[in-house]
C-alpha positions in Angstrom: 26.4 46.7 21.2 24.3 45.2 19.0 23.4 41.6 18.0 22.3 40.2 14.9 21.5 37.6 13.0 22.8 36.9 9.5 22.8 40.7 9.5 18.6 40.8 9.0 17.3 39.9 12.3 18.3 42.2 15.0 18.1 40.2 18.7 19.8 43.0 20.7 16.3 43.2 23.2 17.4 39.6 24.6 20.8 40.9 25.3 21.8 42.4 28.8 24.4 45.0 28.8 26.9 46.4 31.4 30.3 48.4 31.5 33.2 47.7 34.0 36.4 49.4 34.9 39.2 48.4 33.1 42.2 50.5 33.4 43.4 54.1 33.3 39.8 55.5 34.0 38.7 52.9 30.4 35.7 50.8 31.0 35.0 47.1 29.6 31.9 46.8 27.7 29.9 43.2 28.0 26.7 42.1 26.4 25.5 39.3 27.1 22.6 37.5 24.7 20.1 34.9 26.0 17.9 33.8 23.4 15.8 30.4 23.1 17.3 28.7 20.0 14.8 27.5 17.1 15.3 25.2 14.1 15.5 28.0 11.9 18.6 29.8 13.2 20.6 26.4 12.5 23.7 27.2 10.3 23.3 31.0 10.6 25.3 33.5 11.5 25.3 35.3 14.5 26.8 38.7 14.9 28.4 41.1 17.6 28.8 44.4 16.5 29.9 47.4 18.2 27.4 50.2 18.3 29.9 52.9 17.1 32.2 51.0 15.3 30.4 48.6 12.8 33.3 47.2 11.6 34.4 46.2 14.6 32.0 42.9 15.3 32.5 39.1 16.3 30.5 36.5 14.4 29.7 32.5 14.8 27.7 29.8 13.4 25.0 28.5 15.2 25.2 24.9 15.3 21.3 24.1 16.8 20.5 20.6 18.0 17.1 19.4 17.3 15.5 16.4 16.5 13.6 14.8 13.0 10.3 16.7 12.2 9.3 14.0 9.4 9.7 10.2 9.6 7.9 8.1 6.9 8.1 5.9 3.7 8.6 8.2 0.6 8.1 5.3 -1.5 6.1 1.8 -1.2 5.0 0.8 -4.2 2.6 -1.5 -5.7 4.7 -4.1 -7.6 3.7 -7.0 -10.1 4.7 -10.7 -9.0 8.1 -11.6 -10.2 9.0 -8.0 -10.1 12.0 -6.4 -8.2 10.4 -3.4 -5.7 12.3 -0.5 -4.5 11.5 1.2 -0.9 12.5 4.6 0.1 12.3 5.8 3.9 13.6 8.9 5.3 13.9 11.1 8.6 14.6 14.8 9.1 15.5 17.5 8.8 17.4 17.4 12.1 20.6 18.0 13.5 22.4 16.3 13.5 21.7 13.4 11.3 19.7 10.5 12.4 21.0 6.9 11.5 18.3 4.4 10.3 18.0 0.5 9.7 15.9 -1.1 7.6 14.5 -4.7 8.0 12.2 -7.3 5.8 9.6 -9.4 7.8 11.6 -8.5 11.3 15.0 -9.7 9.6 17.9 -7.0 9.2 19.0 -5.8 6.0 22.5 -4.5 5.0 21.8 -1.3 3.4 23.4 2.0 4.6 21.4 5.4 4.5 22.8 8.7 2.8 22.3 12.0 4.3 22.5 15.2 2.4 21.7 18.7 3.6 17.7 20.2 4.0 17.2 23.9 3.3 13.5 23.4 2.7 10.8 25.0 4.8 13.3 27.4 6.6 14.8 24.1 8.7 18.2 24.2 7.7 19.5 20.4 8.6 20.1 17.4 7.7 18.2 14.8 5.9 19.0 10.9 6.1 17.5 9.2 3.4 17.5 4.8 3.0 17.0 3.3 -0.7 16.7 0.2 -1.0 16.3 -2.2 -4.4 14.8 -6.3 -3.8 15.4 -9.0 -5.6 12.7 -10.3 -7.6 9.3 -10.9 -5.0 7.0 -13.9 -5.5 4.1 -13.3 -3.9 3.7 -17.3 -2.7 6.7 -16.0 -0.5 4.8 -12.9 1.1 3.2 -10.8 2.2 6.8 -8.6 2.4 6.7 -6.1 5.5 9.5 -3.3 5.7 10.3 -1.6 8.9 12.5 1.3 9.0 13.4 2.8 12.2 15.7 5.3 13.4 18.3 4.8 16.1 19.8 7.8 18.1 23.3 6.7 19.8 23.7 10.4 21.7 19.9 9.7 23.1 19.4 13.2 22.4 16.2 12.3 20.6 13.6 10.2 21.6 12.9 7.1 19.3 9.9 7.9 17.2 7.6 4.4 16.1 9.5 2.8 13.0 7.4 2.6 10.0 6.6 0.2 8.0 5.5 -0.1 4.7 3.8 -3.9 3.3 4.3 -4.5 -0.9 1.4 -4.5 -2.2 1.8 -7.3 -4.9 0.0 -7.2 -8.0 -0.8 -11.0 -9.7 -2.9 -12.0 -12.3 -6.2 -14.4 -11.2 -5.9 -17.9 -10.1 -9.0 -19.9 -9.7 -8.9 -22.2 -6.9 -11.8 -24.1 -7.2 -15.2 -24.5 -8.9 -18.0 -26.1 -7.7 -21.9 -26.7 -8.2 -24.7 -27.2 -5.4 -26.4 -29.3 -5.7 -23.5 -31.5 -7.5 -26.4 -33.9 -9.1 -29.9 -34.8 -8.9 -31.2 -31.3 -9.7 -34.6 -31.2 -10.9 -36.6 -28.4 -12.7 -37.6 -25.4 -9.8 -34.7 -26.2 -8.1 -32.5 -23.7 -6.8 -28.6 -24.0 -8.3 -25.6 -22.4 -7.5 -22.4 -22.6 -9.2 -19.7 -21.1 -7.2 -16.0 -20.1 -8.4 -13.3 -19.5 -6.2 -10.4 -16.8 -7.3 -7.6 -15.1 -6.1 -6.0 -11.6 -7.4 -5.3 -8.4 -7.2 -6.2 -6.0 -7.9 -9.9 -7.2 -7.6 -12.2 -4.8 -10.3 -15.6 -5.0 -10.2 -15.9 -6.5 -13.2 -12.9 -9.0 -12.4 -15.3 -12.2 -13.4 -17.3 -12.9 -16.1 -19.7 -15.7 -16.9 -19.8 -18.1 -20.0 -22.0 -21.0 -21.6 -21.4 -23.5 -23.7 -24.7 -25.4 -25.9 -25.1 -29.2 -25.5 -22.9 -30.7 -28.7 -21.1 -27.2 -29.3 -17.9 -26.7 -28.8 -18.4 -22.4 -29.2 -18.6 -20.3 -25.9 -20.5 -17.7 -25.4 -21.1 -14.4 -22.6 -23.8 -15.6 -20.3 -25.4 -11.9 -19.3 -27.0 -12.3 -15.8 -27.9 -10.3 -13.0 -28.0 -13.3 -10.6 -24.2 -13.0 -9.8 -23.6 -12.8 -6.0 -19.8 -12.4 -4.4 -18.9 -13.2 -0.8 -15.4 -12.4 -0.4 -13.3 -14.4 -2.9 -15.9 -16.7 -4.3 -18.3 -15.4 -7.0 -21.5 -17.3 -7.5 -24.0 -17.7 -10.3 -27.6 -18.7 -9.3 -30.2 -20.3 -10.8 -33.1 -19.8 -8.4 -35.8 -21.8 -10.2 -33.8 -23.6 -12.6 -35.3 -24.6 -16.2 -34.7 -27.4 -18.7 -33.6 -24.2 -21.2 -30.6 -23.5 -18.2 -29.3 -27.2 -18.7 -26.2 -25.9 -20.1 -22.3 -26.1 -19.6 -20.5 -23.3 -17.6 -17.9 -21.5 -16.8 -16.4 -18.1 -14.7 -13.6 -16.2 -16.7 -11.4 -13.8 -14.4 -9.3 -11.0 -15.7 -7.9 -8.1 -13.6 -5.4 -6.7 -16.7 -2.6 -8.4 -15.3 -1.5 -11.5 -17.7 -3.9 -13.3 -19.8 -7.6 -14.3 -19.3 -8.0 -17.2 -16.7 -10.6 -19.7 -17.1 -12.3 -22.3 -15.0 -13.3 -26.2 -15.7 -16.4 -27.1 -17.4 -19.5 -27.3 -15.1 -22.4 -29.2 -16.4 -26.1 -28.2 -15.0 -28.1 -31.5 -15.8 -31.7 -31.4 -15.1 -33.7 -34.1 -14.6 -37.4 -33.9 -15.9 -40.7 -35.8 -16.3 -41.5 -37.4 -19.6 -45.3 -38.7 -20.0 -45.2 -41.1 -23.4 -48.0 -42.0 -24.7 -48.5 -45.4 -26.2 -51.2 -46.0 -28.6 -52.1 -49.7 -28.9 -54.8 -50.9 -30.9 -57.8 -49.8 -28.9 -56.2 -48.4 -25.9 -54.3 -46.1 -24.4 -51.1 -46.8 -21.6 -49.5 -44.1 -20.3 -46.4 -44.5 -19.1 -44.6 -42.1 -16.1 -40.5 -42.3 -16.6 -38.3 -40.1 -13.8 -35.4 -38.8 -13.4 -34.4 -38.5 -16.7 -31.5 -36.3 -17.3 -31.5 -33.4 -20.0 -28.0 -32.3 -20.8 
């Protein structure tokens, strides 16, 4: 007798073979196959054929048990505040199908998986596949965490780790606050620092930009500086020895491509300087010294 698979694969050396007397000097014929069973064998067909007679044969489908080889988020996107988001996570190929669930932020969601047959990478299988659609995320209400995880009644399989997949929301800059150090009395040599606080993403290198505005003008203008430091979310311009000519308004400007170009409030840099006046009075001089006398 001879065993094969699919009639390609010939297993007949894991078989054990032996005849018996039957009857009327006939003898019974048994073969007995012991094989380990792989992934790959699932849904094929397995074949007993008599040596002499190939007609003559018995044939089944192997149904093969096995567990999930792949377990992840196909899909976790990047998704624009205000904007719905769509999640994909699957598991498999096994057999036979494993059932998922799906939660948002450790609360269960509603949403049943479909499963539709794997024939890829010689796994034949099954493949359990959980879409899910949002309404419309606002990132004030975030961050949004999915967690899909698979659940395996028979206890066949063990429970891999869910997975979990985070939105990453997309939102156009907000500045939270600007500020100026010293806030007053700055004098010339001093060291300034205006400092603007924003929020976005994504965060570009050149996500903020610096403007200046003349005393009496109302036209803004680029301010082009390399004295432009950034820790974390605040970005900060710095005077280190400030002059009369820096006695300016100013401003950051944030854009990131999402929305329109954010701006800041008006800071004023004031500096205060030292006027000698000379007074000429007949036949002498007086000098006089005036302080703190704000140019702005």
């Amino acid at each position: 007798m001879r065993w094969v698979i699919d009639d390609r694969v010939d297993v007949t050396a894991n078989a054990s073979q032996g005849e018996f007397p039957y009857a009327n000097g006939r003898f019974t014929t048994s073969s007995i196959l012991r094989f380990h069973p792989t992934p790959e064998y699932n849904q094929r067909e397995l074949k007993c054929v008599v040596a002499e007679y190939e007609n003559l044969s018995s044939s089944e489908i192997l149904d093969i048990k096995y567990c999930p080889r792949m377990f992840h988020f196909t899909s976790c996107p990047s998704v624009r505040d205000k904007d719905i988001a769509s999640v994909t996570c699957e598991i498999g190929p096994s057999n036979p199908a494993i059932p998922l669930t799906l939660s948002l932020n450790e609360d269960g969601i509603s949403v049943s998986p479909t499963v539709e047959e794997y024939t890829g990478l010689g796994y034949p299988g099954m493949i359990s596949r959980l879409h899910y659609t949002s309404p419309p995320v606002y990132r004030q209400n975030g961050p949004f965490t999915y967690s899909c995880c698979m659940s395996d009644p028979s206890g066949s399989c063990p429970l891999l780790p869910c997975e979990e997949c985070t939105l990453d929301i997309h939102y156009q800059p907000v500045v939270k606050q600007v500020s100026k150090s010293p806030s007053s009395g700055i004098r010339v040599g001093m060291k300034v620092t205006i400092t603007c606080l924003v929020e976005a993403n994504p965060v570009p290198e050149d996500l903020i930009q610096w403007e200046m505005i003349e005393p009496g003008s109302n036209q803004w203008s680029p301010f082009n500086t390399t004295s432009i430091e950034r820790n974390g979310n605040e970005w900060k311009l710095v005077f280190d020895e400030v002059q009369i000519s820096d006695a300016k308004g100013y401003r950051c400007v944030a854009d990131n491509g999402i929305g329109r170009r954010v701006y800041s409030s008006l800071v004023k840099v004031a500096v205060m300087c030292k006027l000698n006046f000379d007074l000429f009075y007949e036949n002498f001089v007086v000098i006089s010294d005036v302080d703190n006398t704000p140019l702005m």
